[in-house]
Structure formats: C-alpha cells, structure tokens
C-alpha positions in Angstrom: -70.8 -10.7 -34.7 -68.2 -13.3 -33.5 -65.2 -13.4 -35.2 -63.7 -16.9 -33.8 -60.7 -15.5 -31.7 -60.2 -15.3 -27.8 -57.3 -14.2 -25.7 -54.9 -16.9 -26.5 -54.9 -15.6 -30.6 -53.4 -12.5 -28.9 -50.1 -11.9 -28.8 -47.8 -9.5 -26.3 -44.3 -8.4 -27.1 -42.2 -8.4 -24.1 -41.6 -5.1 -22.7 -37.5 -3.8 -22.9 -35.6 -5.3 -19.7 -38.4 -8.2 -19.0 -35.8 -10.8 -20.1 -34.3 -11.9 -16.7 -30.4 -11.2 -17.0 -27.9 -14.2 -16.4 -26.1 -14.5 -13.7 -24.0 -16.9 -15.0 -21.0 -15.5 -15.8 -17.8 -16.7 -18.3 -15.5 -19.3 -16.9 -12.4 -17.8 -18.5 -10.7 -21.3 -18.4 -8.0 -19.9 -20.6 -7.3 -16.6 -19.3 -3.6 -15.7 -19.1 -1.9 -15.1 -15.8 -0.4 -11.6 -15.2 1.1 -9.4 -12.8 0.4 -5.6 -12.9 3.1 -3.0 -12.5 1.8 -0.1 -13.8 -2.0 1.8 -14.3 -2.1 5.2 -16.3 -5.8 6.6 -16.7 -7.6 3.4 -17.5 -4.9 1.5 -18.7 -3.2 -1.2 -16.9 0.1 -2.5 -17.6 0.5 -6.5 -17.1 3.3 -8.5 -17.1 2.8 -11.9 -18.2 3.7 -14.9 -15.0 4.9 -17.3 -17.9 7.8 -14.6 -19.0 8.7 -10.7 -19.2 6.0 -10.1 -21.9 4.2 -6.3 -21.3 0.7 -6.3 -22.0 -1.2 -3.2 -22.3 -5.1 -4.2 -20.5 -8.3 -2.3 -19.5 -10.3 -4.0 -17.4 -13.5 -5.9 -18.3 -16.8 -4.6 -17.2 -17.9 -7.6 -15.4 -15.6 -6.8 -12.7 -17.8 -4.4 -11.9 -16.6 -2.0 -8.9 -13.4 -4.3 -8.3 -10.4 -1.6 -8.0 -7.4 -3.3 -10.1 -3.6 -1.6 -8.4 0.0 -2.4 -9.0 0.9 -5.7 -7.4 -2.8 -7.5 -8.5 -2.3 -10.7 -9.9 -5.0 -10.7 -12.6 -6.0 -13.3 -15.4 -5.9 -11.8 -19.3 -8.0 -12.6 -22.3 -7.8 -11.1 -25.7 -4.7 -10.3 -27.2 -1.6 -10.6 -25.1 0.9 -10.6 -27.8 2.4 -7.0 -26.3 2.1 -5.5 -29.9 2.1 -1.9 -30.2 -2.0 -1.1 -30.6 -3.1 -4.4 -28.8 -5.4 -4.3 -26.0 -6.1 -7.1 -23.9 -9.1 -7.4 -20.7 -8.8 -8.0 -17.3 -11.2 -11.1 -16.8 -10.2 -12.1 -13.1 -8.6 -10.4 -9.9 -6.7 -13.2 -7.8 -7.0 -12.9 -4.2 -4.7 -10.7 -3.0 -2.1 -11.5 0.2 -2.0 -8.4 1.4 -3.9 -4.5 0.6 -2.0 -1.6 2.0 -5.0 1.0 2.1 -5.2 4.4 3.2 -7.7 6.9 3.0 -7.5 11.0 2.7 -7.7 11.6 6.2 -9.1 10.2 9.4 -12.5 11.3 9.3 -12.9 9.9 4.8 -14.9 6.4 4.9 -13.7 6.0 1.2 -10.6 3.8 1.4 -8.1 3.7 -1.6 -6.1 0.9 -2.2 -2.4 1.8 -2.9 -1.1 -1.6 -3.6 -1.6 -5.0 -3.4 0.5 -8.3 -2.7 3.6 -6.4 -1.5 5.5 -7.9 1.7 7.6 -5.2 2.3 7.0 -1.1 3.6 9.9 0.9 2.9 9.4 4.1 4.8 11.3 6.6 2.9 12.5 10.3 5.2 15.5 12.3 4.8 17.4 13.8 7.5 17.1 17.4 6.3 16.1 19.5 3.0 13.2 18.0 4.3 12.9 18.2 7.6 11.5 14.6 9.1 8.0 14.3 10.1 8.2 11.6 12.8 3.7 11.5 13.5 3.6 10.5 9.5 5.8 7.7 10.2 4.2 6.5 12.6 0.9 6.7 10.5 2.8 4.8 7.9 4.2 2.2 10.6 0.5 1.4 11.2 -0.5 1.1 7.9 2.3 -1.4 7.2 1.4 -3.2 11.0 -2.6 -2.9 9.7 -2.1 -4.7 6.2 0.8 -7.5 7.6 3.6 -5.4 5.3 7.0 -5.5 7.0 8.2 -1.9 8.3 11.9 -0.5 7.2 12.7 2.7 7.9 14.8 4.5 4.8 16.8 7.6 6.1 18.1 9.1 3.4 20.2 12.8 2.9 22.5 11.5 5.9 25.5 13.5 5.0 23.1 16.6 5.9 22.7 15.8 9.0 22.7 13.5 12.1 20.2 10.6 11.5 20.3 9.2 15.4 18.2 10.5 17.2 15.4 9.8 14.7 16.9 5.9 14.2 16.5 5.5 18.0 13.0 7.0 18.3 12.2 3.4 16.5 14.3 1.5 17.9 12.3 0.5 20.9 9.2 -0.7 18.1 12.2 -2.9 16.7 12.0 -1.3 13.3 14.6 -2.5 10.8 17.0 0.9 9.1 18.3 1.3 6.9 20.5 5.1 6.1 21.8 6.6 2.7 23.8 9.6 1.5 24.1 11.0 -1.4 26.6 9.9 -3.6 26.9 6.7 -1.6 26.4 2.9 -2.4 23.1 1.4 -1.7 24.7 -2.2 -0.7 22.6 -2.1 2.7 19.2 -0.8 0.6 19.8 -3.9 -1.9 20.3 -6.5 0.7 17.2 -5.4 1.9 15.4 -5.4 -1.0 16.6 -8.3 -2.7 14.0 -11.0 -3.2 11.2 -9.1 -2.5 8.2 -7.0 -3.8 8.8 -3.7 -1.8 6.4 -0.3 -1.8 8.2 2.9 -1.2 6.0 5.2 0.6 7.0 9.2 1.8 6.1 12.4 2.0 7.4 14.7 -1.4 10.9 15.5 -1.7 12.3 12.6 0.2 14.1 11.0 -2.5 12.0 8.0 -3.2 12.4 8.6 -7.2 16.0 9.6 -6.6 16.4 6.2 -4.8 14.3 4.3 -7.5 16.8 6.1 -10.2 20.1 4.5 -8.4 18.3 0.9 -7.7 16.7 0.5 -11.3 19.3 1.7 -14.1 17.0 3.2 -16.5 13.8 3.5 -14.5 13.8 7.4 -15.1 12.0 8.3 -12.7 11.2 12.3 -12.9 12.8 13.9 -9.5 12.3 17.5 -8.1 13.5 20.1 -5.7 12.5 20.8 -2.1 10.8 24.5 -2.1 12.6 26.7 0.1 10.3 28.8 1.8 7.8 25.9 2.4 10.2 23.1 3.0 8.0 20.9 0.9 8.7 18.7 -2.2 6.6 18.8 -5.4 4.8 15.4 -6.5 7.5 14.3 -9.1 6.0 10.8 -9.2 2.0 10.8 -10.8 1.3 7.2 -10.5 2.5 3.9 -8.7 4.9 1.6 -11.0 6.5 -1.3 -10.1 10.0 -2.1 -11.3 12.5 -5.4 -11.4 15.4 -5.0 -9.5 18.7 -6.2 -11.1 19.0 -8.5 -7.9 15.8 -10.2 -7.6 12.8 -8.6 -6.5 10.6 -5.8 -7.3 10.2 -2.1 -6.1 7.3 0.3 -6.1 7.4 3.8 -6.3 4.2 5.9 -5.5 3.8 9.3 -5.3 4.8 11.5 -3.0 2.2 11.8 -0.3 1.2 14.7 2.4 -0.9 12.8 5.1 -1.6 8.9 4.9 -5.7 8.5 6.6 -6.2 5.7 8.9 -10.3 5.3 8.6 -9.9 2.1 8.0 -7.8 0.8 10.8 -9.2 -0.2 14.2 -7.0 0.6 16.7 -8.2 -2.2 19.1 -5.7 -4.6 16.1 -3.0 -2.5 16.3 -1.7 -4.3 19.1 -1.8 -8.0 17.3 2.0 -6.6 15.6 3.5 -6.7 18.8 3.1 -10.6 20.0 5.2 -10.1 23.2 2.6 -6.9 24.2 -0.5 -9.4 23.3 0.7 -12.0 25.2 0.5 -9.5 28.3 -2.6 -8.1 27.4 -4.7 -11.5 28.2 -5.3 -9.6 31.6 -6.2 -6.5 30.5 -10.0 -5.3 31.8 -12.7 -6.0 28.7 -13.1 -3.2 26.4 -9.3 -2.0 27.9 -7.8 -0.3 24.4 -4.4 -0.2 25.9 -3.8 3.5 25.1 -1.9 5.6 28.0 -4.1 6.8 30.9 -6.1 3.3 30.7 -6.9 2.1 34.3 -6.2 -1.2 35.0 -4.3 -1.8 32.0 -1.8 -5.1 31.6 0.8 -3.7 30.1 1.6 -1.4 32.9 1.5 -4.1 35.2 3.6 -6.0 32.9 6.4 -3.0 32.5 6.5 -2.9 36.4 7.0 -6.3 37.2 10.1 -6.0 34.7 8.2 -8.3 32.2 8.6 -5.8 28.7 10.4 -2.6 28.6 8.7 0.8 29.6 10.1 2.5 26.2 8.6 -0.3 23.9 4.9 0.3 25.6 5.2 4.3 25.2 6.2 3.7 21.4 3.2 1.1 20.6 1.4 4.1 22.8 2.7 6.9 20.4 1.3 4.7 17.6 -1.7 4.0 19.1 -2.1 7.4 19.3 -1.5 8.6 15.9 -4.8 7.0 14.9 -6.2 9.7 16.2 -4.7 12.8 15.0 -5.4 14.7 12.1 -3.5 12.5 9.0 -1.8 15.6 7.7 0.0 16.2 11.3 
C-alpha cells in the first residue's frame, strides 16, 4: 500500500556538536586598557592606563591557555568601575616587550612566566645572615641577558660584612651595583629605580620585602627571619605584585626563590649580551659554543692578541656554564 511519502518527507535532527563552531571571535573594539600588578588564585588585579583606577578581573575563556602575569598589558570589558563586588574580564593580552621565564630546574620543559614587560632585573643578595650564593646569580644574570632585562646587582646587609669581593666577581661582566645596610638610605637604590618597571628577584631571606617595605611606604610587605641552623629564609612573599614608586616607576616583588631553571635558554644566545665578545666570535669554527676547553675558539685568540680582557671571557665562561648545573646549586 503506498502511502505518498519518499525520503525527502523525512526529517533528521542534527546530532549534539554537528553545528560547526565559529571561529570568528569578538572584536572588543571597546575594551579598556589596563596594566596588571597583582594575580591572587584566579583573580587578577588591573590598573586602568587612563588613571589609578583598581580593577578586580578574571580572565575570559577565549583566551584559552594564554598565561596572564604582573606587568601584562591587557584590554578589560565588563565592569571597570573598581566597586567593591565588581568583576571585570580579561578580553585581550597585548604583546608583551619582554618575558622573564624560568622553569623548576634544568631538565622541566614546562616554562613559567614570572613577569612580563619589565626592563629592569634587580638581583637582590645579602652579604651575610644569608650567606651569598654566587652560581644562582649567575643563573639569574642569564635569565635577565636571555629575556633583554637589564642586570643590577642589589647587595644588601653590608654592615655584616664585606661586600667586595662578591662586587668584583661582576665586575668584569660590567654589571651595575648597587649595596645597602640596614638602617641606611636607599638614595643609590632610588636613582636606580626611578622611571622604571623593575622585578626583584632572590633567594629567601635576602631582604627583598624588607627593601620593598623602605621604597613603597605602605606596601606591607610580610618579612621573616633567616633559620639558623639551615641558613635559609622562609617564603614571606606568596605572590608577585607590582607597586608605584613615590619617584616614578614601578617595582615587583616575587617570592622568594631556591633555584631559578634555565630549560628554556639556549646557551648558543647567551653570547648576543656581550656585543664586544660577538663581534670576535665572527671567526670562531661552526658549531664553536664558545664555552672553555673549545678548540679553535675566537675569543681566545682575541684575549691573546690583547683585543678583550682574559677576566671578562672567564666570567661570560662562568655563565655559560651555569646553564648547565643543577638550578638549585
């Protein structure tokens, strides 16, 4: 018995997920612009570019793996009023100038970005109560050389001890210094800082909170005591915040750290931070990495015909070399 229908009387509902999904995704044409200086478990505090408006943010989902730090410039949708209980999104991440990365130790693939857009490494080591740990240092120094931060070296606790001999271990690398004691002014420190958007970076019990305390009146930054029998600090600072200085610039404060991984930087760039050692190293033997015991290699040439000095080529050596020890040395 026919009944009059054929296959296009039938109808299919689509099947969950056939719906091809857009790839197109929102402009945000009117997103506000915003720095951030501070992130607390999902939370991201911005500071609006058009004034000193806080805005509490989480970031938007269509980010998708993008990791948002203190420095990002980012653009904000929602509400931006600052109002206790508002919540705005973080629509857009901004190019960043510079990333200073490190990883968990020299063998971790997983890189973690500790800030971004700073221009400035402040290396922060006491002269005792700790004791300095010259091989994290120099991990630092190549972080700071890797990302295209500016290196100054932060000696702090100098009325415990004598700070030259570890000032003229950098000498030859022509670090800048800087030195502090407690109870002293921190006129040299400022001048330094002045201007720019600095990242503190040192081992625990340093006194990179203790510093941050003296440069930002109010910051309140929690501070703590070296253990005795371990010569170790405890992490006083959980989280990286950025703070206004009262003349001009910015300064972050990260916690305390143990090693600093170097994964992510290839040694064969380390050199490119020393311009008068690349210029010498146009002669070098391909596939030369310029590290001591190297046959053949330029520099050495260059340090005997009088060219560079032998102490600046055993320094960028030491460095080159601290790529490949264990990050916590």
């Amino acid at each position: 018995m026919s009944t009059g229908y054929d296959e296009s009387d039938v109808r299919v509902r689509p099947g969950r997920g056939s719906r091809p999904r857009s790839k197109i995704r929102p402009a945000h044409g009117d997103a506000v612009q915003a720095i951030v200086v501070a992130v607390d478990r999902g939370r991201y505090t911005c500071l609006l570019s058009a004034g000193d408006q806080g805005v509490t943010a989480m970031r938007a989902r269509e980010l998708g793996r993008k990791s948002v730090v203190v420095g990002d410039r980012v653009g904000l949708v929602g509400d931006v009023s600052g109002r206790a209980g508002a919540l705005a999104r973080i629509v857009r991440l901004d190019e960043r100038t510079t990333v200073l990365r490190r990883t968990a130790d020299d063998d971790d693939p997983v890189e973690r970005v500790v800030v971004a857009n700073a221009d400035q490494l402040v290396i922060v080591t006491s002269v005792a109560e700790p004791e300095p740990r010259p091989r994290l240092i120099d991990r630092c120094l190549v972080a700071a050389y890797d990302a295209g931060l500016e290196p100054l070296l932060c000696v702090t606790k100098t009325d415990l001890g004598d700070s030259s001999s570890l000032l003229a271990t950098y000498s030859a690398l022509g670090v800048a210094t800087v030195t502090t004691a407690r109870s002293a002014n921190l006129d040299a420190l400022t001048e330094r800082l002045a201007g720019r958007w600095s990242v503190l970076v040192g081992h625990s019990g340093v006194g990179k909170s203790t510093l941050v305390n003296a440069l930002v009146p109010g910051a309140e930054r929690a501070t703590g005591q070296v253990n005795v029998v371990t010569g170790r600090g405890r992490h006083t600072s959980t989280s990286a915040v950025a703070l206004p200085l009262p003349s001009g610039g910015w300064v972050i404060d990260t916690p305390g750290i143990r090693s600093f991984g170097l994964a992510h930087v290839d040694p064969r760039h380390l050199v490119h931070a020393f311009p008068d050692l690349v210029r010498e190293t146009k002669d070098c033997p391909r596939g030369c990495t310029h590290a001591a015991g190297e046959p053949e290699c330029a520099l050495d040439v260059a340090v005997d015909a009088g060219r560079i000095e032998r102490a600046r080529v055993d320094s960028f050596r030491r460095l080159l070399a601290s790529r490949e020890r264990q990050a916590g040395d």
